[in-house]
C-alpha positions in Angstrom: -11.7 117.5 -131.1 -8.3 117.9 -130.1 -7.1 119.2 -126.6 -5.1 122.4 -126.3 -3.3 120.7 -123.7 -1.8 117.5 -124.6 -2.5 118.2 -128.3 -4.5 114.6 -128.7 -8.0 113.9 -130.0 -10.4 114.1 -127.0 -13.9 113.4 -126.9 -16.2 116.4 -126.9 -17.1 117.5 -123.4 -21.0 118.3 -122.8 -20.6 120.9 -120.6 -20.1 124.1 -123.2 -18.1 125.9 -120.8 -21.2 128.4 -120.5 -24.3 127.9 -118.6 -27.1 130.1 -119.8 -28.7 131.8 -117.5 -31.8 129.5 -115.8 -34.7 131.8 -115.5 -36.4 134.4 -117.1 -40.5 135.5 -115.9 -42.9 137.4 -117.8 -46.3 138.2 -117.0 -48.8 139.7 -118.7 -51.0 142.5 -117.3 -54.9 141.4 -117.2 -56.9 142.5 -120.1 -60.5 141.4 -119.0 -60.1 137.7 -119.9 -57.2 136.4 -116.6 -53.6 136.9 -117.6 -51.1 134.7 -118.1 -47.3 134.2 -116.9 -44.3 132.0 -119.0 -41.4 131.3 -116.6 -38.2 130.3 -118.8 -35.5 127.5 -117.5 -32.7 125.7 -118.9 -33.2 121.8 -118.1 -30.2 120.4 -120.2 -26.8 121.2 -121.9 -24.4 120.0 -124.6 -21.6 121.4 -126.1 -23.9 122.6 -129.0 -27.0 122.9 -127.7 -29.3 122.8 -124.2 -32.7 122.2 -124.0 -35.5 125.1 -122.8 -38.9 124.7 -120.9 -41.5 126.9 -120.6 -44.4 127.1 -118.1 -47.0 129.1 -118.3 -49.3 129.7 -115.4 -52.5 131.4 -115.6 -53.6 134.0 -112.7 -56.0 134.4 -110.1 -58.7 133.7 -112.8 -59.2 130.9 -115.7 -58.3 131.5 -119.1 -59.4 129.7 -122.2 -56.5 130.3 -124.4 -52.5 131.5 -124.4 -50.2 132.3 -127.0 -45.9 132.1 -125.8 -43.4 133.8 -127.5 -39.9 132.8 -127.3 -37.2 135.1 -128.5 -33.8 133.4 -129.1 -30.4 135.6 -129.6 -28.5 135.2 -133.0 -27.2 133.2 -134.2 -29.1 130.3 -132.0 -32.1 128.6 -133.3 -34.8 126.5 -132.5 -34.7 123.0 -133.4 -37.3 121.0 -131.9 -40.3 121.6 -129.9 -42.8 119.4 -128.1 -45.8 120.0 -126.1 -47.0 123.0 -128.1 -48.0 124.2 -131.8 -45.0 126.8 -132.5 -45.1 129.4 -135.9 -42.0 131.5 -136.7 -41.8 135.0 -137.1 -39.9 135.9 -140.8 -36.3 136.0 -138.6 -36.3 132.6 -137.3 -35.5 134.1 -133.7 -39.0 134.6 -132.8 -41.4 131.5 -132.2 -44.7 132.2 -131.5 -46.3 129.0 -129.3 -50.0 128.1 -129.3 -51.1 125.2 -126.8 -52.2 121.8 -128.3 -56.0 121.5 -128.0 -58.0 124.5 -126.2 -55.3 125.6 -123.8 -57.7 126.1 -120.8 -56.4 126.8 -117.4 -57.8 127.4 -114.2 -57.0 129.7 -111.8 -53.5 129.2 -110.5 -53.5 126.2 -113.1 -50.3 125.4 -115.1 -48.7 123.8 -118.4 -45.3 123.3 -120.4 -43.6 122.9 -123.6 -40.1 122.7 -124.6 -37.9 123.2 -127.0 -33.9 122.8 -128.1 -31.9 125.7 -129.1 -28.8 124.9 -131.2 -26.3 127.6 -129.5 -24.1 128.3 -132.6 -21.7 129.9 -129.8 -24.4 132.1 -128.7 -25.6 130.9 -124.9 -28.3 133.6 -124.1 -31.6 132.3 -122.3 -35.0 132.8 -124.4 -36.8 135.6 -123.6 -40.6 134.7 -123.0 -43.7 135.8 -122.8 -47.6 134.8 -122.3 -50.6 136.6 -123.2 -54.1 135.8 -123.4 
């Protein structure tokens, strides 16, 4: 890239000159089977992209299951995942994520997955949620 200041070729920086925002919480009201919460934070950052985690924690009860959804802003999208089974909704801003294996927690228990979003000059946080 070239610098606005000295006019020469520069090497990119990583730090987009935006940090998005580091956490978002969600939780789900019980519905007979525990409930669920997804806390959103931003662990890394590029100048075209930063990497997301989400943990989900389940209540004061066990659960057997959770689904995520992770809501990026447009134009961002999703370009990796890991720790998790994600789906798309038709958009691409919406990823639905399903836990590898059962997805059992007990009460108070915890678990993660991550992902990248590619910022496209867009640096909103994910919105999340967990259900059960």
């Amino acid at each position: 890239m070239i610098s606005t200041t000295t006019g020469q070729a520069v090497a990119p920086s990583d730090d987009p000159g935006t940090t998005p925002p580091t956490t978002t919480t969600t939780t789900t009201p019980p519905s007979g089977g525990g409930s669920c919460t997804a806390t959103y934070r931003t662990t890394q950052t590029w100048g075209d992209r930063f990497n997301g985690e989400v943990t989900i924690t389940a209540g004061s009860a066990a659960i057997s299951t959770w689904t995520s959804t992770v809501t990026v802003t447009a134009p961002e999208k999703v370009s990796a995942t890991w720790n998790g089974s994600p789906s798309w909704d038709s958009s691409g801003n919406v990823m639905t994520m399903k836990p590898n294996g059962n997805g059992s927690l007990g009460a108070g228990a915890s678990t993660t997955f991550g992902f990248t979003v590619m910022a496209n000059g867009q640096w909103a946080a994910p919105a999340v949620t967990c259900r059960v």
